[in-house]
N, C-alpha and C positions, 0 to 999 in steps of 0.2 A: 578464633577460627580464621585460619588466612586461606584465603580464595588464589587458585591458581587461574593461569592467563586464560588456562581454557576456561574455566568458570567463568571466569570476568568477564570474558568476550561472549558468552552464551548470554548473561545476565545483562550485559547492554543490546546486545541483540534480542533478547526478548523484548527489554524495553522499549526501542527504538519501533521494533515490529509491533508494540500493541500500543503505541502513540502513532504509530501509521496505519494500522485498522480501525482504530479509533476515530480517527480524522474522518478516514473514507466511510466509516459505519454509522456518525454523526450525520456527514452530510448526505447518506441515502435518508435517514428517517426525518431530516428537519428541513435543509435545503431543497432538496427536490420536490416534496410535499408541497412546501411553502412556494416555489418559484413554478409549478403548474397553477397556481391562480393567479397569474400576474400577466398583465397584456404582453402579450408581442414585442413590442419596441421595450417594452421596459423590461422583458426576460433577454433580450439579449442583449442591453447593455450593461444590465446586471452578471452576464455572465463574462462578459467582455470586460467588466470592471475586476469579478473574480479571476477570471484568467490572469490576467498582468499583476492584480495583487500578491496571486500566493505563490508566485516566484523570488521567493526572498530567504535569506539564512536557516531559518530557523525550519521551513519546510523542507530545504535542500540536506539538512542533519537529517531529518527522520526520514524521508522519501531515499535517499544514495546512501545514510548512516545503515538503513536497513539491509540494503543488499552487502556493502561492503561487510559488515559485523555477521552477516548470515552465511557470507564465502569463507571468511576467517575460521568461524567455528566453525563450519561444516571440516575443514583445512584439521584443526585442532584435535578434533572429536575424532577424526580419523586416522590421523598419525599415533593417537593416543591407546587407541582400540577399535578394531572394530566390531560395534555392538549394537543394540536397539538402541543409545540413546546418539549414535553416528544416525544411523539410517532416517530415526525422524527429525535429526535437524538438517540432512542431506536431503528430505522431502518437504520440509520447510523452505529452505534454500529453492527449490527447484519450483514451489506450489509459487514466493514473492517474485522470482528472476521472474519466471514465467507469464504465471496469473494476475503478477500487481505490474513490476516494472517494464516489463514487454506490452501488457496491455495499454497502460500508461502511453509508452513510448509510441507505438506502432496504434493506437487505437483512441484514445482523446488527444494527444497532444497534436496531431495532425485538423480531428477536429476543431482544435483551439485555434490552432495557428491558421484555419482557413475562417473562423468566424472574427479572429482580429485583424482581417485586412481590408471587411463589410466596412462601408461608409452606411449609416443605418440613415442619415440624413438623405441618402441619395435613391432609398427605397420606399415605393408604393405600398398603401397599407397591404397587399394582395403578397405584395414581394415580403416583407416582413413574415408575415405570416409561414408562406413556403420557406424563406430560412430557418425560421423555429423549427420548421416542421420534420426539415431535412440534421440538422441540429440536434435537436434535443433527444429524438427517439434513440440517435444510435451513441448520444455522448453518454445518454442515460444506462444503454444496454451496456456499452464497454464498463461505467463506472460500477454496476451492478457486480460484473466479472472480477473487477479489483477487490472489490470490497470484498467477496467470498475467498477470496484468493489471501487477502493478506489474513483475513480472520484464523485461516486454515493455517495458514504459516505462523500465525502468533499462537493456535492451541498445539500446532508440532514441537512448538521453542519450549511450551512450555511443559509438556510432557517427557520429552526428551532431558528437561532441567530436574524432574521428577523419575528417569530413571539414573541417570545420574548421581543423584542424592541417594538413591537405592542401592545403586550396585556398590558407592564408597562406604554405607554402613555395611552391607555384605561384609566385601573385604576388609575392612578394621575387624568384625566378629572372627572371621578365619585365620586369626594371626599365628 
């Protein structure tokens, strides 16, 4: 069985998009859980540790691998036909741009980069506390967003992969 580009590129885009719902669906049920019982100073220099950590290769392939691989095929799928298994990876595309990498961008990464430039040394227990407070509620609502967001684009990849496979047995039986 050889896989064409459009397949190939749907089939890493799935990937890519359910190692990045993955990620953000992981860390709504074990991270966040886990980092509301921990003091003040020590939730945000844990998060300030995680911020700067997961800016490295392998995040940057699945977080940009996803948008890029879901513009492609959206591109592919559409040139090719346009059908239900275009429209749900054009809604896929549209739920990650949108709901993961827009929120992302415009909605934690702002929170991030205003909590890594806190000297936490130079704050009052009282002040610690109102940074968590100002912090955590809306980094947690924004990641809450991504996380439904990418989930949603990883079950349109893959249903869209499953009409796909549909419509190619159709047409081999209609020969």
């Amino acid at each position: 069985m050889e896989l064409s580009i459009k397949s190939t590129t749907l089939l890493i885009a799935i990937l890519l998009t359910g190692l990045s719902a993955g990620l953000f669906y992981a860390w709504e049920v074990s991270v966040i859980p886990g980092t509301k019982r921990i003091p003040d100073r020590s939730y945000l220099e844990t998060m300030q540790s995680i911020n700067r950590a997961i800016l490295n290769p392998a995040f940057y392939i699945i977080f940009f691998g996803s948008l890029l691989f879901l513009i492609g095929s959206s591109y592919l799928q559409y040139k090719a036909q346009f059908n239900l298994a275009f429209l749900l990876v054009l809604a896929a595309t549209l739920s990650y741009v949108i709901g993961t990498f827009g929120v992302t961008l415009f909605g934690n990464v702002p929170l991030n980069e205003g909590l890594d430039v806190v000297n936490l040394n130079q704050l009052s227990k009282e002040a610690l506390t109102d940074t968590r407070l100002t912090y955590e509620g809306q980094w947690n609502r924004w990641h809450t967003i991504r996380t439904v967001f990418s989930v949603l684009a990883f079950l349109l990849c893959l249903l869209a992969a499953f009409m796909e496979s549909s419509s190619d047995k159709i047409s081999s039986l209609n020969l």
